[in-house]
C-alpha positions as CSV (number, residue, x, y, z in Angstrom):
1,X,0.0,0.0,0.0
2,X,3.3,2.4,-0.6
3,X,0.7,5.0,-2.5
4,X,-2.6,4.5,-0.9
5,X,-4.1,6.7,1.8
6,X,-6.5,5.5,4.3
7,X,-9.1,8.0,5.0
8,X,-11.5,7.5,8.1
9,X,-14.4,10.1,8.3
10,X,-17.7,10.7,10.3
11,X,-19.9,13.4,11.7
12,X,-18.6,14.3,14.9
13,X,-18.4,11.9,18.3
14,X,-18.5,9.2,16.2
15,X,-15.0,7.5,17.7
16,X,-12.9,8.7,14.6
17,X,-9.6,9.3,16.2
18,X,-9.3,6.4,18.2
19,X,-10.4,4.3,15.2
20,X,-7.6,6.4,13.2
21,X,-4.7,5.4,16.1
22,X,-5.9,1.4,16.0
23,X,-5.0,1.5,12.5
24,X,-2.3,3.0,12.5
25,X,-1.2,0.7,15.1
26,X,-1.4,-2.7,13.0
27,X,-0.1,-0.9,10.2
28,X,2.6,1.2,11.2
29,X,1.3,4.0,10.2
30,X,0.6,8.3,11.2
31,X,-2.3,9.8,11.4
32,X,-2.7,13.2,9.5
33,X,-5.8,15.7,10.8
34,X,-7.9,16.6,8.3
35,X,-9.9,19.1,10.8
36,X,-10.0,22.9,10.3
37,X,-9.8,23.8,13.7
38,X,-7.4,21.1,15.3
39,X,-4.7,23.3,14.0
40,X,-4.7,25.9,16.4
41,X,-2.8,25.3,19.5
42,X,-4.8,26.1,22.8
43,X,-7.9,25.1,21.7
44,X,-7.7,21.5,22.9
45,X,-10.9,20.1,24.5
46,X,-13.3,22.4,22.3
47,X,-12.2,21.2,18.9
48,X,-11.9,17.6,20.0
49,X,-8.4,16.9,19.7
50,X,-8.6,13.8,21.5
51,X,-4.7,13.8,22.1
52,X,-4.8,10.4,24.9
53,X,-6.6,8.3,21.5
54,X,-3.2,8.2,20.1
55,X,-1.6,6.6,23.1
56,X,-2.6,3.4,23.0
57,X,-1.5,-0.2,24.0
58,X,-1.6,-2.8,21.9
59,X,-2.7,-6.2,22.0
60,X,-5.0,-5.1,25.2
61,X,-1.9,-4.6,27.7
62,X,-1.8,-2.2,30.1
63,X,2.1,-2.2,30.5
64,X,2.9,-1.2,26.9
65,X,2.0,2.3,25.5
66,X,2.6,2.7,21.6
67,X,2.4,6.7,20.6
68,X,0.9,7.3,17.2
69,X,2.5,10.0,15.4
70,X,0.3,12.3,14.5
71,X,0.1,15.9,11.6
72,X,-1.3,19.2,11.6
73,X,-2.4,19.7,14.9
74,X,-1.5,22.4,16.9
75,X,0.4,23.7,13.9
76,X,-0.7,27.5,14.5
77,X,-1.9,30.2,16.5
78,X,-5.3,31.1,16.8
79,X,-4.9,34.5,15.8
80,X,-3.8,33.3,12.2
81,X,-6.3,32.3,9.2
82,X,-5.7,28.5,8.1
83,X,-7.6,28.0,4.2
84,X,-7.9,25.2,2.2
85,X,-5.4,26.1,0.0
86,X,-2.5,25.7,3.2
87,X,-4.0,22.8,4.5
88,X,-3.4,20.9,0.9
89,X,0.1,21.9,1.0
90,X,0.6,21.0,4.7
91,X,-0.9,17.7,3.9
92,X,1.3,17.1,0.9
93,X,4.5,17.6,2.6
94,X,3.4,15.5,5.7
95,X,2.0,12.7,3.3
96,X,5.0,12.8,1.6
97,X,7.3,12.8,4.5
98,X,5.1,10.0,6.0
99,X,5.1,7.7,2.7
100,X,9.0,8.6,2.6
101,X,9.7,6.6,5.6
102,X,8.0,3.5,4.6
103,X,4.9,4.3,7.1
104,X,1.4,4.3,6.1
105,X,-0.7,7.5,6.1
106,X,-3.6,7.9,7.5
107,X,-6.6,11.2,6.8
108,X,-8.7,11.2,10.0
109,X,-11.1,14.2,10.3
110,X,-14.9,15.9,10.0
111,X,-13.6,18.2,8.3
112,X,-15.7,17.6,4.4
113,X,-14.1,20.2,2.5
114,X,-10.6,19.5,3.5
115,X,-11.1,15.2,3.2
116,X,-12.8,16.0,-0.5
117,X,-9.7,18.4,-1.5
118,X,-7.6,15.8,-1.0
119,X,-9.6,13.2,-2.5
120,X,-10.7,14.5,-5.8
121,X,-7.1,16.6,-5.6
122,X,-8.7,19.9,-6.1
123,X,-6.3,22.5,-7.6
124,X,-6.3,25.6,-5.1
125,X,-4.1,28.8,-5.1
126,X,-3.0,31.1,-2.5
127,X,-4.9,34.6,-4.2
128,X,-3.6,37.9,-2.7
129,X,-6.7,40.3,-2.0
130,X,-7.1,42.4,-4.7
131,X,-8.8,45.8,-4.2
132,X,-9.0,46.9,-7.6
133,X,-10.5,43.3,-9.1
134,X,-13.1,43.7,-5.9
135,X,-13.9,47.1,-6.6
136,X,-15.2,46.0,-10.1
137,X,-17.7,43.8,-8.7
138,X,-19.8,46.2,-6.4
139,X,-21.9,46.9,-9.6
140,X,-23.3,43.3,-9.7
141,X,-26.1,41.8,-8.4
142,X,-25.6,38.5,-5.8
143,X,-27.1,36.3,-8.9
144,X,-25.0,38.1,-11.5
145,X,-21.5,37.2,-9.1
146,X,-23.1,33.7,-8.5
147,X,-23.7,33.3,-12.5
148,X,-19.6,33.9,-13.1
149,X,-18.4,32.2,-10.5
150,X,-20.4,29.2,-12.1
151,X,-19.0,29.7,-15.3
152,X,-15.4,28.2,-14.0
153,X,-16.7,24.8,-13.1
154,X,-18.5,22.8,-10.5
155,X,-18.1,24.4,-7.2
156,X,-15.8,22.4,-4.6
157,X,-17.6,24.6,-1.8
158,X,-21.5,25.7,-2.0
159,X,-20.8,27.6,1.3
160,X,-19.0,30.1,-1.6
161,X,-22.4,31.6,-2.4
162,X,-23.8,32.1,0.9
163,X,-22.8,35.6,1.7
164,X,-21.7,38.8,-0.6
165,X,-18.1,38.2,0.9
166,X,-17.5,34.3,0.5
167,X,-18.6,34.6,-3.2
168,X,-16.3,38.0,-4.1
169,X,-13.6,36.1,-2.2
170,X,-14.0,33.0,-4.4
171,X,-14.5,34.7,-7.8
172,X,-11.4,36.9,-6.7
173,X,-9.5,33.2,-6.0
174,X,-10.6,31.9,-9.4
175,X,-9.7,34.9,-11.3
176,X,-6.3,34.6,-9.8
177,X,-6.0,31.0,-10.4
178,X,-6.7,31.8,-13.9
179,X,-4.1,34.2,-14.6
180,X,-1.3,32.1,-12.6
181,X,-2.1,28.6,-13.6
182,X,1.4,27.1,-12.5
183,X,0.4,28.1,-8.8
184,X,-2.1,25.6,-8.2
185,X,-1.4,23.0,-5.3
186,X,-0.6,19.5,-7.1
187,X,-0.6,16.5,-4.4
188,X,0.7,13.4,-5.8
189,X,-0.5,10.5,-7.0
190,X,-1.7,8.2,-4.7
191,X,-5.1,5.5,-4.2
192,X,-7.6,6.1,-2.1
193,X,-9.8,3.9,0.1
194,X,-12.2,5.7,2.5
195,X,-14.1,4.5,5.2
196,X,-16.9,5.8,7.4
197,X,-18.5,5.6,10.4
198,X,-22.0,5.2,10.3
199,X,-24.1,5.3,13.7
200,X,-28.1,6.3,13.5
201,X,-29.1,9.8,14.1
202,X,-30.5,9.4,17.8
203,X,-27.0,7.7,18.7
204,X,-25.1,10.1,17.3
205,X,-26.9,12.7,19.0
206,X,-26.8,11.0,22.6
207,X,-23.0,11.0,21.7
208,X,-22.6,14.6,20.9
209,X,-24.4,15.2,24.4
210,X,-22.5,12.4,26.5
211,X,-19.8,13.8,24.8
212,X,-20.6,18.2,25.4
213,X,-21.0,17.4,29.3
214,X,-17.6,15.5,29.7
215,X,-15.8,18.1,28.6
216,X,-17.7,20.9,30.4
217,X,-16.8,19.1,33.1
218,X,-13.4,19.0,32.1
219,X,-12.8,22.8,31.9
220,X,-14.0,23.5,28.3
221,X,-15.2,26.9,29.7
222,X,-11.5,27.5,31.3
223,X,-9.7,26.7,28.3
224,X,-11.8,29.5,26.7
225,X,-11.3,31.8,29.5
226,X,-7.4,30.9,28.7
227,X,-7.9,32.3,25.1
228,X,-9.0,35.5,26.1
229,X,-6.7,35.8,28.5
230,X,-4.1,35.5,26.6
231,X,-5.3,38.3,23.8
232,X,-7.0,36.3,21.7
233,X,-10.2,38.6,20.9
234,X,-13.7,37.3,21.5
235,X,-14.7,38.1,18.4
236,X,-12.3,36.2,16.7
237,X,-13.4,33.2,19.0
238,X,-16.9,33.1,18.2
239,X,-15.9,33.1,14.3
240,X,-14.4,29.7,15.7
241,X,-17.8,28.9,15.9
242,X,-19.5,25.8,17.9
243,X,-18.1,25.5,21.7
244,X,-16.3,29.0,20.6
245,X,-19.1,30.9,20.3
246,X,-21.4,30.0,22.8
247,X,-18.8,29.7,26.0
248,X,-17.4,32.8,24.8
249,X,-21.2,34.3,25.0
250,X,-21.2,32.8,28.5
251,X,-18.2,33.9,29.5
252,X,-19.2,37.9,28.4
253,X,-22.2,37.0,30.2
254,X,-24.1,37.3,27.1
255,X,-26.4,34.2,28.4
256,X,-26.6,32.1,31.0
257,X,-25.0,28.1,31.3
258,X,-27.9,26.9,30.7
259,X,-28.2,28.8,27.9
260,X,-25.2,28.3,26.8
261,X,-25.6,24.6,26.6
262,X,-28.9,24.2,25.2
263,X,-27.5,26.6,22.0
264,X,-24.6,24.9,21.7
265,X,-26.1,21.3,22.1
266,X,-28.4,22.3,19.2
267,X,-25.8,24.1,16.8
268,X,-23.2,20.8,17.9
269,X,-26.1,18.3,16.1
270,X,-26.7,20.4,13.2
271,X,-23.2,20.6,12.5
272,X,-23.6,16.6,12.4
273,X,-26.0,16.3,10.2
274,X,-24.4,19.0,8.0
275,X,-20.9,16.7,8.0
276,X,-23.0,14.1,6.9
277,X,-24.8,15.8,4.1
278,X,-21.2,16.7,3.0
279,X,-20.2,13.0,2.8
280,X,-23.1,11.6,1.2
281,X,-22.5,14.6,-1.8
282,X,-19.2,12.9,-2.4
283,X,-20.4,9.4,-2.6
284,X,-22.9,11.6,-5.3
285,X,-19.6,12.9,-6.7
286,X,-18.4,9.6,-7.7
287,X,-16.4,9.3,-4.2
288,X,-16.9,5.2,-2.7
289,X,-16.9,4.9,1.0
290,X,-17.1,2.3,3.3
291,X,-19.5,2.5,5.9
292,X,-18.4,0.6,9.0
293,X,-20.9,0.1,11.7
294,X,-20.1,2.8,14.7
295,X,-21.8,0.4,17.2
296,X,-18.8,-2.4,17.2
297,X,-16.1,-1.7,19.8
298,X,-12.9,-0.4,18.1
299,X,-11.1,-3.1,17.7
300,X,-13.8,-4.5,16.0
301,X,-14.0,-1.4,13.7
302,X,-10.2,-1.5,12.5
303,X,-10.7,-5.8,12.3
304,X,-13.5,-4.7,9.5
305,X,-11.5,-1.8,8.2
306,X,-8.6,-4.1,7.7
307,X,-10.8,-6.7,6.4
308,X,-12.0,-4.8,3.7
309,X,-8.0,-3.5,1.7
């Protein structure tokens, strides 16, 4: 398998990581993040890291710990912006630095636009902000913009036409793109075989809440209070989104906890069910995955993972 990536996706609490690390395990492999906010360090029990999954002892014994290495977490500071376009090249050189040392890589993440760039190798480019180009567009309507912007090809990202700003900022990356075509990202060749993990909706949502206590509990709200402390501004943590957003509220004393959770809670499961819309538009897309049942233990997971190269 010197050329073939493993990818393991799923909607959140649904056991990824630890699935990722078992694999990696038998197969002597790494484990490369494909999440878009596990690269920020500091923000630990709120995106879901899940750092203890990659210790883990194999064959069941409790006196031997086997490390998985793991990429592209805690690769930046919050206060910098992390894009598609640098999250292909940082997966190309870890994939490549993986596959160079004879290991096996691994994707694990939620993460849809990131796992489907890498899987039907979109071609991205880092486009300056261009005032002039911008300034040419105020004249259009939303549907004129949306109209040219569909005139390049399929989009990669539908979120692109959700707001006036996404949709300049994409037609702005596509006219770049167009006028520089040897600055596209190109990730080398490679197979793919994906899995998933499939639970039922009321499962995965008594996960997501089992799973939203526990780390309350564990200081989710400090970890947030650490943010701020340290300069990072609460408005830049609520663009963060999910546990970001609404403990930061809490924290301003914008709501109360109970509040807070109840928000967050909801927001947490639609963001589920939105990961899993994503997925099921790349099996559309021509992308195969293979569902493995989220109910089995891990071990029986990576058994029928392993099963199925």
């Amino acid at each position: 398998m010197s050329n073939t990536l493993i990818t393991i996706l799923g909607p959140t609490a649904t056991g990824k990581t630890a699935l990722a690390a078992e694999v990696a395990c038998r197969l002597d492999g790494e484990v490369i993040s494909a999440d878009s906010r596990q690269v920020f360090r500091g923000m630990d029990l709120g995106t879901g890291k899940d750092l203890a999954d990659y210790d883990i002892h194999p064959h069941h014994s409790s006196l031997i710990t086997h490390h998985i290495p793991y990429h592209l977490i805690d690769i930046c500071d919050p206060a910098e912006e992390y894009s598609a376009y640098r999250f292909l090249n940082d997966f190309k050189r870890a994939y490549e630095d993986i596959t160079a040392r004879g290991r096996q890589p691994i994707l694990c993440g939620g993460t849809g636009l990131y796992i489907d760039a890498v899987v039907r190798r979109y071609q991205l480019s880092d486009a300056p902000v261009n005032p002039a180009y911008r300034a040419s567009l105020e004249a259009f309507s939303d549907e004129e913009l949306t109209a040219r912007l569909a005139s390049y090809g399929p989009l990669h990202n539908h979120t692109d036409t959700e707001t006036r700003d996404r949709l300049v900022r994409a037609l702005e990356i596509q006219e770049y793109a167009a006028a520089h075509p040897d600055r596209y990202t190109r990730l080398p060749d490679m197979q793919h075989r994906i899995f998933g993990i499939q639970l039922d909706r009321q499962e995965v949502i008594d996960r997501i809440e089992r799973r939203l206590r526990a780390r309350l509990d564990e200081g989710m709200s400090d970890e947030v209070q650490r943010l701020l402390d340290n300069g990072v501004p609460a408005e830049r943590l609520m663009r963060f989104g999910l546990e970001y957003r609404h403990v930061t509220r809490y924290l301003l004393g914008q709501c109360t906890e109970d509040e807070m959770f109840r928000d967050l809670f909801t927001d947490i499961r639609r963001f589920a069910k939105r990961q899993m819309t994503w997925f099921r538009r790349m099996e559309r897309n021509g992308v195969a995955i293979h569902w493995l049942d989220g109910r089995l233990s891990v071990a029986d997971r990576a058994d029928q993972l392993l099963a199925s190269l």
